[in-house]
C-alpha positions as CSV (number, residue, x, y, z in Angstrom):
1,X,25.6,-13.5,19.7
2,X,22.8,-11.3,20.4
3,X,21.4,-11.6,24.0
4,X,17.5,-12.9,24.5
5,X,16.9,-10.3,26.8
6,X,17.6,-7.4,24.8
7,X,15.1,-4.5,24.6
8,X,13.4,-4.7,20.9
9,X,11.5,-0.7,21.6
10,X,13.2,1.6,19.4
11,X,12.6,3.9,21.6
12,X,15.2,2.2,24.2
13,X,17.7,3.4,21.7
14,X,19.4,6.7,21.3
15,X,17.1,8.3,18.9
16,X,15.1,11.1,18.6
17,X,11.5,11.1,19.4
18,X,11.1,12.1,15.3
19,X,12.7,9.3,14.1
20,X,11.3,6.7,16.4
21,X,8.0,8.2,14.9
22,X,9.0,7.8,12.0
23,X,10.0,4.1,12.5
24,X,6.7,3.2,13.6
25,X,4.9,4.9,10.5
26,X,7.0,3.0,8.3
27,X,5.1,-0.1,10.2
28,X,8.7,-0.8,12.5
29,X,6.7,-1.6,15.6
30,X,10.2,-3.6,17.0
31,X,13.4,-4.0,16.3
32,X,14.5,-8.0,14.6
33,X,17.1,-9.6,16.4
34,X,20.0,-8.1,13.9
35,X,18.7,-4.9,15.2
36,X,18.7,-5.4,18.6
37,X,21.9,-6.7,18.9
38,X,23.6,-4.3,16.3
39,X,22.0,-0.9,16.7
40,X,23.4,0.4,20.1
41,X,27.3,-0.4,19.1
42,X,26.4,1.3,15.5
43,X,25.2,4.2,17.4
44,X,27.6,4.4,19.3
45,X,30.3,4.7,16.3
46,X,32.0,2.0,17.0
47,X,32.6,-0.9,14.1
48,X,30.2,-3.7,13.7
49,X,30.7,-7.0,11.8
50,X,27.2,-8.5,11.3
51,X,25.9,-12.2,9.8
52,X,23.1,-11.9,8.9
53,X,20.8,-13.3,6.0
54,X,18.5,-11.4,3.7
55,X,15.0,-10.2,5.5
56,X,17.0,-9.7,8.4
57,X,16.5,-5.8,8.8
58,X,19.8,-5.0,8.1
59,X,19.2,-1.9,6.2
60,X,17.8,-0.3,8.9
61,X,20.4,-1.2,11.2
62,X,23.0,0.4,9.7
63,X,20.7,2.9,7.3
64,X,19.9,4.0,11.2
65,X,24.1,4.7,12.2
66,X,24.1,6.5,8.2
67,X,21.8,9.2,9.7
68,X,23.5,9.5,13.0
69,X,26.4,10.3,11.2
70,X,25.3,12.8,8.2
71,X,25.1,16.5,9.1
72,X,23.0,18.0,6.6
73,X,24.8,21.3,6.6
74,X,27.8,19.9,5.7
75,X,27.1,19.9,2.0
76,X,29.8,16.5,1.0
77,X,29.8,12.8,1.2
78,X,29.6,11.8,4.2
79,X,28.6,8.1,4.1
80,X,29.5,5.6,1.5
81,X,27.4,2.3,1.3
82,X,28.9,-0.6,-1.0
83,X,26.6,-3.1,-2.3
84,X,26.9,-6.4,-4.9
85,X,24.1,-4.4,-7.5
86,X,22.4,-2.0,-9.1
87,X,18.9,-3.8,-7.3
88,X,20.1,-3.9,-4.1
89,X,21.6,-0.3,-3.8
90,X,18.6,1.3,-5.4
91,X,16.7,-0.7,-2.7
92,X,19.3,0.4,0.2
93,X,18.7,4.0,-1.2
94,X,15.2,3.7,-1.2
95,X,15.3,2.6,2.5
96,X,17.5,5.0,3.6
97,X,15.4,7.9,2.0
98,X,12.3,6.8,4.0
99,X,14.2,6.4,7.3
100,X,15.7,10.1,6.9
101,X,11.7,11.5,5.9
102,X,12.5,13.4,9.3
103,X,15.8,14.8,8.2
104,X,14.8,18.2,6.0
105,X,17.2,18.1,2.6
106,X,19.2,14.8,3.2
107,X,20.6,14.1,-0.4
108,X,21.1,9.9,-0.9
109,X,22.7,9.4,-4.6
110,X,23.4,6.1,-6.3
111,X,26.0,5.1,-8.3
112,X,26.0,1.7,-10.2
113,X,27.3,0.2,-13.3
114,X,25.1,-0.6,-16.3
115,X,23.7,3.2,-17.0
116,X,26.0,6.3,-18.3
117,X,28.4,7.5,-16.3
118,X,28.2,11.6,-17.2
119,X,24.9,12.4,-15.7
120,X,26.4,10.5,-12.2
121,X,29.5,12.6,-12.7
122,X,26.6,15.8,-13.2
123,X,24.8,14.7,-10.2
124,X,27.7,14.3,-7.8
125,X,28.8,18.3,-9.1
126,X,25.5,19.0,-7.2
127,X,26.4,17.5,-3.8
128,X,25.3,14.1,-2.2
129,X,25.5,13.3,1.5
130,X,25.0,9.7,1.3
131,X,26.2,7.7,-1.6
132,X,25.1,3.7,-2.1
133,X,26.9,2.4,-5.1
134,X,28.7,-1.0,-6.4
135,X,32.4,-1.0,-5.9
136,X,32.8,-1.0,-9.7
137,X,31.6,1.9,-10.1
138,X,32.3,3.8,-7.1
139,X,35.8,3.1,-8.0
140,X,35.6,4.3,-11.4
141,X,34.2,7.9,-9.9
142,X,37.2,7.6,-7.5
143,X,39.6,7.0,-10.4
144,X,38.2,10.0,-12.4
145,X,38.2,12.6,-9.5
146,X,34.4,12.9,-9.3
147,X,33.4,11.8,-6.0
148,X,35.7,13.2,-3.1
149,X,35.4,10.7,-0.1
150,X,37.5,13.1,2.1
151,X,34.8,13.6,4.7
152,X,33.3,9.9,4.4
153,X,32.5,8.5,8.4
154,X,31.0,5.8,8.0
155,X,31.6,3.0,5.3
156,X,28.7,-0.1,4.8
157,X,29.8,-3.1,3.1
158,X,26.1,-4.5,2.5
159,X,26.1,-8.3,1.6
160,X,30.2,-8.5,1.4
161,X,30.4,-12.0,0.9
162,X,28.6,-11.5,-2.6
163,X,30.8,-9.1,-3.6
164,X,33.9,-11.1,-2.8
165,X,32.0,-14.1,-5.2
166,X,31.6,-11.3,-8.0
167,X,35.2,-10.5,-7.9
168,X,35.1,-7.2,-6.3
169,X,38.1,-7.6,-4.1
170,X,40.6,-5.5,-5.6
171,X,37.9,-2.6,-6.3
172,X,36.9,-2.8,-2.2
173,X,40.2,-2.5,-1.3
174,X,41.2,0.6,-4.1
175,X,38.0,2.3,-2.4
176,X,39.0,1.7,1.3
177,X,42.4,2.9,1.0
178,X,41.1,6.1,-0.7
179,X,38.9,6.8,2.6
180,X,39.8,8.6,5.9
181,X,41.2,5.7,8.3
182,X,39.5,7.4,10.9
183,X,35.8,6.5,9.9
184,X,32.9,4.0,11.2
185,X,33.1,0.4,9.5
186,X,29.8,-1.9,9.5
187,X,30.2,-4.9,7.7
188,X,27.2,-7.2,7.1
189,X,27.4,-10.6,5.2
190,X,25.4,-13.6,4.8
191,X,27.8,-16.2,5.3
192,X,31.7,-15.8,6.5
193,X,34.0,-17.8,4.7
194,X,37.6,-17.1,4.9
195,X,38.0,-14.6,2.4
196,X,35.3,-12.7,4.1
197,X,36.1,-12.9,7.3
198,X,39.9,-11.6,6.4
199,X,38.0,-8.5,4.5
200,X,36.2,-7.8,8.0
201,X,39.0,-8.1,10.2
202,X,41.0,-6.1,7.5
203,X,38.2,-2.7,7.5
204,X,37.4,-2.5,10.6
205,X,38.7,-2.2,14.2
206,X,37.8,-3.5,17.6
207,X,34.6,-4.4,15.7
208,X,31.8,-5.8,17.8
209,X,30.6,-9.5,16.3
210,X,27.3,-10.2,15.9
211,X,25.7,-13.3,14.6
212,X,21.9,-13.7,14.1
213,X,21.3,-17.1,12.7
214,X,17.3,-17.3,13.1
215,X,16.5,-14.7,10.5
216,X,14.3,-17.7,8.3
217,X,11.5,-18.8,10.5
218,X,11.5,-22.5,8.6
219,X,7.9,-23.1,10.6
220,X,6.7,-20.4,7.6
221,X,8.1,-21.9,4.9
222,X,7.7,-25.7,3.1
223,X,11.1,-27.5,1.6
224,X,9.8,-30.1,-0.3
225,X,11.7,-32.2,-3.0
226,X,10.8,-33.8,-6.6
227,X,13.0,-36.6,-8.2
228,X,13.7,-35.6,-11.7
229,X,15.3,-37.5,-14.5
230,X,16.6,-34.7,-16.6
231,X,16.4,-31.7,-18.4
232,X,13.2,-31.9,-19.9
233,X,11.4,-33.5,-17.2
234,X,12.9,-30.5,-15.0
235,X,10.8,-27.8,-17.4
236,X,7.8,-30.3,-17.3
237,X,7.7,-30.9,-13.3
238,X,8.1,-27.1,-13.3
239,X,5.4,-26.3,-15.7
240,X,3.0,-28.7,-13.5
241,X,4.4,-27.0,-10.1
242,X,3.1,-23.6,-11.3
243,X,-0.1,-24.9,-12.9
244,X,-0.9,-26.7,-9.6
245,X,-0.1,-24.4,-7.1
246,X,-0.6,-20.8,-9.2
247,X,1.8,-18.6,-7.3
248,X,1.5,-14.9,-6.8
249,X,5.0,-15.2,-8.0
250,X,7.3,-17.8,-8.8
251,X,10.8,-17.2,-8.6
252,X,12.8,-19.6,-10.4
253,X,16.6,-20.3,-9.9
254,X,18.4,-21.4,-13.0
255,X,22.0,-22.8,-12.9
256,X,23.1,-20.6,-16.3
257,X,22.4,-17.4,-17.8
258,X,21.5,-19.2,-20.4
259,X,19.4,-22.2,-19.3
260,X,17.6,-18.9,-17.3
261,X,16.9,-17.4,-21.3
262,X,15.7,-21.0,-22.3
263,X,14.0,-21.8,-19.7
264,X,11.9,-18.2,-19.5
265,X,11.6,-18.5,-23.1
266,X,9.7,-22.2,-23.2
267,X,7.1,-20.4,-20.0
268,X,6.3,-17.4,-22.3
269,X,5.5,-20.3,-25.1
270,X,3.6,-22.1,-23.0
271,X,1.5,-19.2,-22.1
272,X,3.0,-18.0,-19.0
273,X,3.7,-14.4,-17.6
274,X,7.7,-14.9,-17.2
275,X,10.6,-12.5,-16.9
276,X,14.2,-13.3,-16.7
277,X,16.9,-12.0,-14.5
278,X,20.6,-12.8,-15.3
279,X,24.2,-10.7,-16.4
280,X,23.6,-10.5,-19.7
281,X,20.8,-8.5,-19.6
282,X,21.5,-4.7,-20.3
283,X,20.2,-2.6,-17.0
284,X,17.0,-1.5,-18.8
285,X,15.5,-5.3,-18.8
286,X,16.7,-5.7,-15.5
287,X,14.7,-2.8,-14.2
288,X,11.9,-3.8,-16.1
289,X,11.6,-7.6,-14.6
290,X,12.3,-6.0,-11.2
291,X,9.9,-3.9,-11.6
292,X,6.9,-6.1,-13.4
293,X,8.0,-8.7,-9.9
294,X,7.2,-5.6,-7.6
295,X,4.2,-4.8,-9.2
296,X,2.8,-8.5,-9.6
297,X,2.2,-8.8,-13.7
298,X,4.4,-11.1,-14.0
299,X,4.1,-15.0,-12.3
300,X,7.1,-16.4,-12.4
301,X,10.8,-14.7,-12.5
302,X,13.3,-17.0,-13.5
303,X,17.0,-16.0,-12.4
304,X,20.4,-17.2,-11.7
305,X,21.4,-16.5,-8.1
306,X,23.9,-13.2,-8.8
307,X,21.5,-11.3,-10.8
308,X,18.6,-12.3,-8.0
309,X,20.7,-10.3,-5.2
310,X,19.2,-7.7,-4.4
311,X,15.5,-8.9,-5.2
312,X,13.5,-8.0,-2.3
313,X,9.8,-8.9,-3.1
314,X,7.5,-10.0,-0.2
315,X,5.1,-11.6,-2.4
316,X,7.3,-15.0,-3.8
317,X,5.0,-17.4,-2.5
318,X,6.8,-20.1,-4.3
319,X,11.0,-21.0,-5.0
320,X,11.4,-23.7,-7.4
321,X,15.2,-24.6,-7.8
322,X,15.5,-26.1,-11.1
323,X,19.0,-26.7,-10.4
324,X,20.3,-27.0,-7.5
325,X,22.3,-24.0,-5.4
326,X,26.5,-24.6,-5.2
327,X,26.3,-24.8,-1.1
328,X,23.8,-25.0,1.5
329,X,24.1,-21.0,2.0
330,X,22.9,-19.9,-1.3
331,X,20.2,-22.7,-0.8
332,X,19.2,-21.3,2.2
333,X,19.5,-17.6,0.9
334,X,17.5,-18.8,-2.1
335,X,14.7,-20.5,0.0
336,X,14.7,-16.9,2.1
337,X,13.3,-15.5,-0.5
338,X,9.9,-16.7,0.0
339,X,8.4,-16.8,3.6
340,X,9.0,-13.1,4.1
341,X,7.2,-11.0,6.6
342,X,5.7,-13.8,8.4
343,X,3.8,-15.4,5.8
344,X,4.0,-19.1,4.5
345,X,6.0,-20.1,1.5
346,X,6.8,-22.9,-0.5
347,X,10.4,-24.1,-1.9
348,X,10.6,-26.8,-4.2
349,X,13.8,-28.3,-5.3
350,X,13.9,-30.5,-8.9
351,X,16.6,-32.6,-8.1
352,X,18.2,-35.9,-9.9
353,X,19.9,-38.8,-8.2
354,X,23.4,-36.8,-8.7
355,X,21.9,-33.7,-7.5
356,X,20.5,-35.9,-4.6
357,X,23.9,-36.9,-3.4
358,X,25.5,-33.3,-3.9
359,X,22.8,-31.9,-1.5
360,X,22.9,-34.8,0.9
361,X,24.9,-33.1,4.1
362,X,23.3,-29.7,3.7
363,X,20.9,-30.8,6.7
364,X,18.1,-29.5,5.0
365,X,14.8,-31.1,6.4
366,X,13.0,-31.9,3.0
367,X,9.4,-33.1,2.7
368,X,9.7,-35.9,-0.3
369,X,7.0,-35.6,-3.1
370,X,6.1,-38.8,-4.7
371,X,5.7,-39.3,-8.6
372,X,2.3,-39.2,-8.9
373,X,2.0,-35.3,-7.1
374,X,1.2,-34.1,-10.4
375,X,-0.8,-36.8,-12.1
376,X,-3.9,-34.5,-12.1
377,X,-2.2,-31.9,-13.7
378,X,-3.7,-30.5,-17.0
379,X,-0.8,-29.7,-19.3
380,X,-2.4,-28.0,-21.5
381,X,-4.6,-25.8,-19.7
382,X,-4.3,-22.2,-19.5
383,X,-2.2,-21.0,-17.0
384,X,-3.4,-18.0,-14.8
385,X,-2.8,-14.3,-15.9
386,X,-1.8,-11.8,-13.2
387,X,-4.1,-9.6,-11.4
388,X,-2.2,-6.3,-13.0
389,X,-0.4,-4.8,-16.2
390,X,3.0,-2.5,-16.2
391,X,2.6,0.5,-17.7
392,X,5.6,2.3,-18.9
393,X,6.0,6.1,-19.1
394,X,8.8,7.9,-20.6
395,X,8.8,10.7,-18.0
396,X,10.8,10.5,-14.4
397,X,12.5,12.5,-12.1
398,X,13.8,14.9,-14.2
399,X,10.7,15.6,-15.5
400,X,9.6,16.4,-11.7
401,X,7.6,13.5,-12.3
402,X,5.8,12.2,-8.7
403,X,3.3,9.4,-7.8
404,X,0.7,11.7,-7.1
405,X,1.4,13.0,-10.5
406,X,0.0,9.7,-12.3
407,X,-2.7,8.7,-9.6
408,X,-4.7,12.0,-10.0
409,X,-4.0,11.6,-14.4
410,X,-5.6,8.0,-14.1
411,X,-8.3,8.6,-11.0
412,X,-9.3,12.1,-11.4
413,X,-9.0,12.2,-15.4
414,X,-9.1,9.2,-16.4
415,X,-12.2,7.8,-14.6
416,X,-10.0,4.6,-13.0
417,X,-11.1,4.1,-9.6
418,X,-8.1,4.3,-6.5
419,X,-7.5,0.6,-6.1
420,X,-7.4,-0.4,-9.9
421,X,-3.7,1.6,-9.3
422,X,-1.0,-0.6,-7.5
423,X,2.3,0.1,-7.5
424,X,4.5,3.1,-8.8
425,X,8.0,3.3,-9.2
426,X,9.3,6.7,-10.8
427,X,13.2,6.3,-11.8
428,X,15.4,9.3,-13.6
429,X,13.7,9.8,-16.9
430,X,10.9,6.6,-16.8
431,X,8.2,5.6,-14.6
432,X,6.3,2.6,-13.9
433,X,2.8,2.1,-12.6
434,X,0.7,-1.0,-12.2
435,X,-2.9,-0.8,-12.8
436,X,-5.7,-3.9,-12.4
437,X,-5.6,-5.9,-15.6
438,X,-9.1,-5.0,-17.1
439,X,-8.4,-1.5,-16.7
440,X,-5.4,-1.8,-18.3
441,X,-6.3,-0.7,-22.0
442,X,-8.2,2.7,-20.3
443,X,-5.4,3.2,-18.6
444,X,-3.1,3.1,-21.2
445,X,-5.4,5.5,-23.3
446,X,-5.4,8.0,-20.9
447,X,-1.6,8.0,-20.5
448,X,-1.0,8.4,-23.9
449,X,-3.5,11.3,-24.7
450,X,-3.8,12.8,-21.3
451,X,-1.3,15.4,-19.6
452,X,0.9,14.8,-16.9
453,X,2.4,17.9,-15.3
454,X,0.9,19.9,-18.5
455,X,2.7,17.6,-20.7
456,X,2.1,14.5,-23.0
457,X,4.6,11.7,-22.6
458,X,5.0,8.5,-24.3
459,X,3.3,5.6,-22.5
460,X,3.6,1.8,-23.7
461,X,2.4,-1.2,-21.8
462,X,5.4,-3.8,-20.6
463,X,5.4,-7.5,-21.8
């Protein structure tokens, strides 16, 4: 149990005076409780089992210990970070690129499922020091001789508990037995139920414990609670929520992959901006709903709990559980979601009688809506449209492809001013910017015709 008076100053740590610069440019003024109480054991190399929830700042508790360990002259793998998905390790990556902006020529490679498997293999010929990947895949590089885990140090198991509930036992223990036993083991999980614990006290050794159980400051976030009837009056109290309320972005959590598809599918009808996140989506529509929730042109994101992992968007000012979560810890990992970075959030749970009783002993304080909340409520107004559009560009990495590259095509040449530009995420071989919705059809013209690192490149608006 972490200690109250631990120092939070980063500087208090055993870093150097780059990195705690670095820390505080990335707008890290002082450490959260999880890194408090972790960071000086992870430093230290010795093992580290964590619980902590989601907004915790894990990743940069142990993305911290992943630099400590990497020497970049030493050209091989030298840290291997496991996570439940494709979202969440690009986002661990991500994070662990902007820590090392001190460390000159630090390579951080992914490997996930869902994408060909040759250009990994091609990628990992060049030489990674850092690889985040899902066990799945991970293993099926280890299996093919492609990535040699020889000089690995330091092994993350990021969110271990979902893993264990995706069924990726058997490929966590194939990839631990293939690493040096002498290595550092951090293992970090939401919740700890026996199957987890047993994997923690099965990778690691004379771990330190920590438990931080205050991560969701509830004072920042509303639990309220609707009595529904059924089905249909679910999607209608939903549809009135949203109207009512008009969220920055909604997520929504669906019990199915398929009641996620209905229910997305009835929003878009209805005139809303809705994506969809669940397993049956192939990896392209996943990035693409990920992205349109990062870059706020979408309202309302409606998922199933496994595909959400990994979702990490400040801006969900509003979780509507449509159905109910299986247990009070993926209820309180779903309510998480909103409430982020200090600012207020609303959860909303659509519950029947038999959904009532199910949730009864979860202790969750619920505020009680009556009936009538929604009397008001316009059904057949138009609902709001989002501030911004997704553009997509068929150009990314490997077309040396950079941020700057598409701000200066759509300020300098094409006339946009700097803050009609949000967001830009460049990936492989596509790249996604956000631009202010009436700007959106210039935009899109100037992509199209313009040039972008002397070239022309395909350019189509997302819906």
């Amino acid at each position: 149990m972490s200690s109250p008076d631990v120092s939070t100053d980063f500087a208090s740590l055993d870093l150097n005076d780059d990195v705690v610069r670095n820390l505080h440019d990335l707008g890290y003024a002082q450490m959260t409780p999880i890194q408090a109480s972790a960071l000086p054991s992870v430093l230290a190399g010795d093992d580290v089992i964590a619980q902590a929830k989601t907004g915790s700042g894990k990743t940069v508790a142990f993305g911290l210990g992943v630099l400590r360990e990497v020497e970049v002259r030493r050209f091989s793998v030298q840290a291997l970070v496991l996570c439940p998905t494709r979202e969440l390790a690009e986002q661990v990556a991500h994070e662990v690129r902007r820590l090392a902006r001190t460390t000159a020529n630090l390579k951080v490679l992914t490997l996930c499922g869902g994408v060909p498997i040759r250009p990994q293999k091609h990628s990992l010929q060049h030489g990674a020091h850092v690889v985040v990947g899902t066990p799945g895949r991970v293993l099926d590089h280890l299996r093919k001789q492609s990535l040699d885990v020889d000089d690995v140090r330091l092994l993350v198991l990021d969110e271990a508990d979902r893993m264990l509930d995706m069924g990726f036992a058997d490929a966590i223990d194939e990839v631990v037995q293939q690493l040096p036993q002498r290595r550092q083991t951090l293992l970090f999980s939401a919740t700890f139920p026996e199957q987890t614990d047993a994997l923690a006290e099965a990778v690691t050794r004379d771990a330190l414990r920590v438990v931080v159980d205050d991560v969701h400051d509830d004072g920042h976030i509303r639990q309220q609670m609707l009595a529904v009837r059924d089905g249909d009056d679910r999607e209608r109290r939903l549809k009135q929520a949203l109207l009512a309320w008009s969220p920055t972005l909604a997520l929504v959590f669906c019990a199915t992959k398929r009641s996620c598809q209905s229910v997305a599918d009835a929003l878009v009808d209805e005139g809303f901006s809705a994506g969809v996140l669940h397993g049956d989506l192939d990896q392209k529509q996943r990035d693409q709903a990920m992205v349109q929730a990062h870059h706020g042109s979408i309202q309302v994101l409606v998922a199933t709990d496994v595909a959400a992992r990994g979702l990490d968007v400040d801006d969900v000012d509003l979780v509507v559980n449509l159905h109910p979560a299986r247990d009070a810890d993926t209820h309180v990992h779903r309510v998480g979601r909103t409430g982020r970075a200090q600012r207020r959030g609303r959860a909303l749970s659509l519950l029947t009688a038999r959904d009532q009783a199910q949730v009864a002993d979860w202790q969750v304080a619920f505020e009680t809506l009556g009936a009538d909340v929604f009397d008001d409520v316009d059904l057949m107004q138009p609902p709001p449209r989002p501030s911004y559009v997704s553009l997509e560009i068929a150009a990314g990495k490997k077309q040396k492809l950079r941020p700057g590259d598409i701000l200066g095509a759509l300020t300098q040449d094409g006339g946009l001013a700097a803050d009609d530009v949000g967001r830009i995420h460049i990936r492989a071989q596509v790249s996604y910017v956000a631009v202010r919705r009436d700007v959106a059809r210039q935009a899109l013209q100037q992509l199209q015709h313009g040039r972008l690192k002397g070239r022309r490149f395909r350019a189509r608006r997302l819906r």
